[in-house]
N, C-alpha and C positions, 0 to 999 in steps of 0.2 A: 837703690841707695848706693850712693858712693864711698867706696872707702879712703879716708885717709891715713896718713903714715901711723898717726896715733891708735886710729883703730884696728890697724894691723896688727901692731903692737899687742894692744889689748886683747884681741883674740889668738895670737899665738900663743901671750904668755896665760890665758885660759885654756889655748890645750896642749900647752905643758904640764900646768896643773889645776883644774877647775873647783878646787879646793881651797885653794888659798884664799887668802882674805882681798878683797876688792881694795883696802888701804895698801896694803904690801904692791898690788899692783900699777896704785897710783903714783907710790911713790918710782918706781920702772921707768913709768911711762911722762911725769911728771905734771899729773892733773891732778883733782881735789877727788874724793872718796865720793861725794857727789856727782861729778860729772862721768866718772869711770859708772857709777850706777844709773844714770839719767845712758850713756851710751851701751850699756847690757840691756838694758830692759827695749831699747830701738834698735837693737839685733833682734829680739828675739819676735818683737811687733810685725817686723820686716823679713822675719823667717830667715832671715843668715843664719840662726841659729837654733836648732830643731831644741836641739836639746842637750844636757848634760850628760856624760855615759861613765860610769865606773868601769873601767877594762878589768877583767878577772881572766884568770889563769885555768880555764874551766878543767884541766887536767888532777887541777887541785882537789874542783869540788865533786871529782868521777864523771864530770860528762865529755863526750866527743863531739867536737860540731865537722858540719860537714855542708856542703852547697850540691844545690839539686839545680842546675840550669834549662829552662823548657824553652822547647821551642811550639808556639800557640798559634791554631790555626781555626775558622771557621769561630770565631767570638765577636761577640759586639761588644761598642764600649761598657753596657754594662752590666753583660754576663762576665768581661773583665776584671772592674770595678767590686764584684760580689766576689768573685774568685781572690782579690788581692787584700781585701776586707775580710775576708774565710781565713787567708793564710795569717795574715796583721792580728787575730784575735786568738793563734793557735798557740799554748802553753811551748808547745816544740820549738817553735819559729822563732829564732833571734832577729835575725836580716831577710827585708823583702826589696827586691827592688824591681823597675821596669828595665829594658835596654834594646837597642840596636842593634845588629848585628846577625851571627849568625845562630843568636837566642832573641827570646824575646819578655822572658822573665825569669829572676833568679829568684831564689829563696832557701834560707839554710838554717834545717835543722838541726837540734842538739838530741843526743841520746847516749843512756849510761850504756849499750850494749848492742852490736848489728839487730839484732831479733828484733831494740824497738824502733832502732831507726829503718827498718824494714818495715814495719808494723805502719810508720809515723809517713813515710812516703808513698805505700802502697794505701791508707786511707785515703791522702789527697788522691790521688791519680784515680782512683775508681770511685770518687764526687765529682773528678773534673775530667773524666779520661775521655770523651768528645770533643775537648778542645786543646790535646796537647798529640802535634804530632809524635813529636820523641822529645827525650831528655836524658842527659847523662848527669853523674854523682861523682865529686869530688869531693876528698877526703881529707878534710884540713889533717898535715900531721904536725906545722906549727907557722907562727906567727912570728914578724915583725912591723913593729909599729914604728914610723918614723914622726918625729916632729914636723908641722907645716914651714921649712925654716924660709920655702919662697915667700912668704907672709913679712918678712923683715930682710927680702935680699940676701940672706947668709949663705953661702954654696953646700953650708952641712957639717954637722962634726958628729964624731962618734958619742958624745954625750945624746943624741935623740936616738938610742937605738932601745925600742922596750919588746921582748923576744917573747912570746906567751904560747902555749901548749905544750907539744912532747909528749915523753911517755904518763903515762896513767900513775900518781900519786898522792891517792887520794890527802885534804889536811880531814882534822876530825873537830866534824862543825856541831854546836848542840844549837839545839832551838832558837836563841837567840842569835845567834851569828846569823844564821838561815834568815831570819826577820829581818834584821840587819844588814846584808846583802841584797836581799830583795828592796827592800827601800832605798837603798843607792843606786843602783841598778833601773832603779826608776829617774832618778834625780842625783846628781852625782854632787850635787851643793847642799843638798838639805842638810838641816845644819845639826849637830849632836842634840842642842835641845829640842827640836823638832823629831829626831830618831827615838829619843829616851822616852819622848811623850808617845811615841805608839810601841815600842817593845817595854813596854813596863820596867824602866830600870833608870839612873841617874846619868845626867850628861857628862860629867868623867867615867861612869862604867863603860858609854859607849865609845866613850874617845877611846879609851885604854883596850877596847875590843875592835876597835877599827885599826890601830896602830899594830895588833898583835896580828890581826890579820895582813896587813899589808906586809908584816916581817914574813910569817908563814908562805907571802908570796900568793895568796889568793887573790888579792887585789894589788892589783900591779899598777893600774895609772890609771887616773882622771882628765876627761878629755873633753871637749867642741865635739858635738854632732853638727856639722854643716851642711846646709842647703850650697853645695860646691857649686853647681851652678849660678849662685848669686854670689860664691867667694870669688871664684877666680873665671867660672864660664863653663867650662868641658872639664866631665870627670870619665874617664878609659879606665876601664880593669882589662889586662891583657891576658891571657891567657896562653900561656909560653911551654911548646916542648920541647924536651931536654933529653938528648943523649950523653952516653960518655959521661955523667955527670960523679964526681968523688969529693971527699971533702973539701981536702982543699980546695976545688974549682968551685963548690959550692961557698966556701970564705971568700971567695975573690967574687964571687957574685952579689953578697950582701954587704959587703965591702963598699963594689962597686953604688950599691942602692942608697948607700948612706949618705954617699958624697952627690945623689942628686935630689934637689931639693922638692923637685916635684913629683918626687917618687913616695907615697907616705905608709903603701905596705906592701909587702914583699911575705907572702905565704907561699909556704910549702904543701901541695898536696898530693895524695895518691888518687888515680884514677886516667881519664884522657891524655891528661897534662899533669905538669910536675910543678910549675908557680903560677903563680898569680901575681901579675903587679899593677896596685892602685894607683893611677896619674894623675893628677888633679894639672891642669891646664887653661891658659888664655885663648887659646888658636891652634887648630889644627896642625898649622902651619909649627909651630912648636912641638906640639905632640910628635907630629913626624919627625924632628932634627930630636928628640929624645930619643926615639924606636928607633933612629937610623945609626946613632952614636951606639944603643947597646948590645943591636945586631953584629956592628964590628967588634966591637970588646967581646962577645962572645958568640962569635962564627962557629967556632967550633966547636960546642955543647948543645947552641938553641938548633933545634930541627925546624919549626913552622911556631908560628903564633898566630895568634888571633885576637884582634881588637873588637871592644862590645863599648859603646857609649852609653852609660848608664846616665840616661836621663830623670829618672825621680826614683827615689828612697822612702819607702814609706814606715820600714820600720827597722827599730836596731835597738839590742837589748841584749849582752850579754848573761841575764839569767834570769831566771823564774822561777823561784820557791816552788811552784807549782810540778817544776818536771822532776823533785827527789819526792814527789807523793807516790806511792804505790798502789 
């Protein structure tokens, strides 16, 4: 499917916020409330757009996430396929994805404490430990989320910067929020009357406990999950080491990320490497005049990176009621 400048439009300003009302966005973009809905529903037939995602703050709700990258040897496609279907159905598992490079599949688990994310990686790997040469663990310690601003040509403003993790504080969630999380989390539009009908409560209680949460900062933003491949072509997660690195030169770094528009996250983690940044891309050829521009802006911090082409996603979910069960 091809896109046009309108549908650009319409999917940026859906993940800006995928909550909003479909009229609020027509009016944006300057179509009818119909045709903005006739061209969501041919995203989603067309798989541009996987799905909905509530971004949460999971420091909020005590968990940690973290990314396991393996590199797989001696599998068929569908000892693969069961393996990546194992991990897509694991309570743990936020993000699973495939890629090139010098891994060959990622996937990251969430856990309130090392013991379970010890627990929760050494299970997979002794179900699958035949088929993964080696693997290392990265350790989200926080996030930035940028807006798609190459989606409408824009070079970037600090208005798309949404910053999530950190340190550990916990909010204090009761039962119903927990439900309520998790059903957005699933579907990030489902609408308050559709919420209220499965947590037994009235569609202003749940507006008034979605909006309390989002103050609280639990739920931090509503997004596009895109099939990037059918958005823009090539999606790169790079995998960037860093010396010498201090605050300031870490501001001047995300700074730096802001202002490119095909840059949409910029994570921080502990482990091999120290960030991680998401590319979304047309052409190689691109990709490269990006990597070659941020190598110079920062010669002096980056030691080596490493580019991985993530070619298919197959899952992404920032929570699951299921992993605060005991």
């Amino acid at each position: 499917m091809k896109l046009d400048k309108k549908d650009k439009r319409i999917l940026y300003e859906l993940d800006k916020n995928a909550r909003q009302p479909l009229s609020r966005i027509a009016k944006k973009v300057n179509l009818s409330r119909e045709s903005i809905l006739y061209r969501l529903r041919k995203y989603q037939k067309e798989g541009i757009i996987r799905n909905f995602l509530t971004v949460m703050n999971s420091s909020k709700i005590g968990i940690s996430y973290h990314k396991v990258y393996v590199k797989l040897h001696n599998i068929a496609e569908e000892e693969e396929k069961e393996f990546i279907s194992y991990l897509c159905s694991h309570k743990n598992i936020a993000w699973v994805a495939s890629c090139d490079g010098k891994y060959s599949l990622i996937f990251g688990p969430g856990a309130r404490d090392l013991v379970e994310l010890n627990s929760v990686i050494q299970d997979i790997m002794n179900k699958y430990w035949r088929f993964v040469m080696h693997y290392d663990v990265a350790s989200i310690v926080g996030a930035h989320h940028f807006y798609r601003d190459y989606l409408i040509g824009e070079k970037g403003t600090t208005e798309r910067l949404i910053a999530w993790g950190g340190e550990q504080e916990s909010a204090k969630l009761d039962a119903k929020n927990i439900e309520i999380l998790d059903l957005l989390a699933k579907d990030a539009r489902l609408s308050a009357v559709d919420v209220a009908k499965k947590v037994g409560l009235s569609a202003d209680a749940v507006i008034q406990r979605i909006k309390q949460l989002e103050k609280q900062g639990v739920i931090e933003h509503y997004m596009i999950w895109p099939d990037v491949n059918k958005l823009t072509g090539i999606f790169y997660k790079v995998l960037v080491s860093l010396h010498d690195l201090n605050r300031q030169k870490e501001k001047q770094l995300i700074s730096y990320c802001l202002q490119q528009p095909n840059i949409v996250y910029a994570v921080s983690t502990f482990g091999p490497w120290q960030l991680e940044l998401d590319i979304e891309v047309e052409s190689i050829e691109q990709f490269r005049s990006i990597m070659r521009d941020f190598l110079s802006q920062f010669a002096g911090i980056v030691s080596d990176y490493s580019p991985l082409n993530i070619y298919d996603e197959y899952k992404f979910r920032f929570f699951d009621k299921r992993m605060l069960e005991k």
